[in-house]
N, C-alpha and C positions, 0 to 999 in steps of 0.2 A: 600239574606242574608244567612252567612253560620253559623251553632250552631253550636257548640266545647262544648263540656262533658266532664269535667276530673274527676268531683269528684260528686258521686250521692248524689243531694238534697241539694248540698250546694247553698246559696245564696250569691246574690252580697255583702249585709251586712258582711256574714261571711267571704269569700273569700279576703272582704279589710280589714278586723282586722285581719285575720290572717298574711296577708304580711304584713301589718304596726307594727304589733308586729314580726313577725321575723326579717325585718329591723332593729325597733330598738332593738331587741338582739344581731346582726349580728352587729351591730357601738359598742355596749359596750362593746361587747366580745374583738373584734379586740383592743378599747382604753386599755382594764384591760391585754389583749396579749401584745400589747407593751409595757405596762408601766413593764409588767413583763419579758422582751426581757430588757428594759434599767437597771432592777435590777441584771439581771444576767450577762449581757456581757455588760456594760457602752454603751458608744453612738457610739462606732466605728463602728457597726456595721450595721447602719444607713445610711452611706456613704459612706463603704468601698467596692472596690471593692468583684468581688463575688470568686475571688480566692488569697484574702491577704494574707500574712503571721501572723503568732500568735497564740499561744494556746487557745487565745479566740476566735479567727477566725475560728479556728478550732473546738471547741466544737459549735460556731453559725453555722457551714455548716452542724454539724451533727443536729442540733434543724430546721432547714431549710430543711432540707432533708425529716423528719418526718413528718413536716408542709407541704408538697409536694406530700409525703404521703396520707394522712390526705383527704388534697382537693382534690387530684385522684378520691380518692376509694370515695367521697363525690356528685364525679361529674363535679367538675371543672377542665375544661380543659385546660386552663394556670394561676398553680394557681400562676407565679411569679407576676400576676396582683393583687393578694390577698395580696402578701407578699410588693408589693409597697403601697398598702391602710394601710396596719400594717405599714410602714415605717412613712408615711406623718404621721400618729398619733403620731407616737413615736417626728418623729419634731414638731409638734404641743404641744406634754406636755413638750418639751424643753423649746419652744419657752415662753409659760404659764410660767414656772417655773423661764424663766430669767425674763418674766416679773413680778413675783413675788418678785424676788430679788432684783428689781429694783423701788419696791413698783408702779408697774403699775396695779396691778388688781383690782382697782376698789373698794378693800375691804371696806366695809360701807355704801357700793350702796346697792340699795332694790335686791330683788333676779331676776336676771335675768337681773340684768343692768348694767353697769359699772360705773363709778363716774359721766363720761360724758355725760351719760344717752343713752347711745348705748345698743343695747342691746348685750348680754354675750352669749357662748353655756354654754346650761345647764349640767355639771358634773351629774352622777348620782354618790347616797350617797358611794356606791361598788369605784367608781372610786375616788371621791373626799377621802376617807380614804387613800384607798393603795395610792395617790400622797403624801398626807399628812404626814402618817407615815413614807412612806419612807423616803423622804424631813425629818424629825424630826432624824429618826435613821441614817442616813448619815451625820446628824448633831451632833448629840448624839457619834457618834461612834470615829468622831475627836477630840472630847473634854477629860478632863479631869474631872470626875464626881465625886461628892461624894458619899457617900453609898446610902441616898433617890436620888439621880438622876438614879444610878448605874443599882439600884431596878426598877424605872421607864423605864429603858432603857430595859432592860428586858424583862417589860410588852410589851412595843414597840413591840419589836422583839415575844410576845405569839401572841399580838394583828394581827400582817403582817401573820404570820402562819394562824391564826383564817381567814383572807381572804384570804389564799390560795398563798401565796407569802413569798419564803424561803428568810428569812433574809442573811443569812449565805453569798449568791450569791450577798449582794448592799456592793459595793465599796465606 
């Protein structure tokens, strides 16, 4: 049997909480990266080839480029495998979102279930807001408001800043 030492004194205990909490850092971060990739450059970006035409195309090859960036100097060595894991998410809060528009989510099931009694992935509170707000201020933003809506829409838009997601960028 061979020992391998990488880190002095660390135990088994520590060593699996620490990668089961980077894990789940590493899934949240990437949902709350995508969902903030679909507030700034809508959803063409998701699908489109990696040399489209368009000024959104263009400002996503320069946020991709960074992201590339990013995961190099990070250590990963093809991060466009990183950037397809951000993609599948970004289709995944699509997909969530039509199902929401289509009243399929389950709302009024206990937590973690769906109506059907399946069980749901669990949103953390960070990701279930920014889907939310934005969803609301993309809604807000079509409409025609009165001055308390106006005011509210507003807040929306302090609130998406407050976690870190520039309003200004949702279409």
């Amino acid at each position: 049997m061979v020992t391998v030492t990488l880190a002095p004194a660390q135990t088994l205990v520590e060593a699996r909480e620490g990668f089961i909490g980077a894990v789940g850092a590493e899934y949240g971060a990437a949902k709350l990266y995508a969902a903030e990739l679909m507030a700034q450059f809508g959803e063409t970006w998701i699908d489109a080839a990696h040399d489209a035409p368009g000024a959104d195309m263009d400002a996503f090859r320069i946020e991709r480029a960074e992201l590339y960036k990013g995961l190099k100097a990070a250590g990963h060595s093809n991060p466009s495998v990183k950037l397809k894991q951000i993609k599948d998410h970004a289709r995944g809060l699509l997909a969530a979102h039509t199902r929401g528009l289509l009243g399929e989510d389950g709302e009024g099931a206990g937590e973690g279930e769906s109506a059907g009694g399946e069980k749901k992935e669990r949103r953390s509170v960070q990701l279930r807001m920014v889907e939310e707000l934005i969803s609301l201020y993309k809604f807000a933003k079509r409409s025609v408001l009165n001055e308390a809506q106006a005011n509210a829409f507003r807040m929306i838009g302090q609130a998406l800043r407050d976690l870190g997601v520039n309003p200004e960028g949702i279409e």
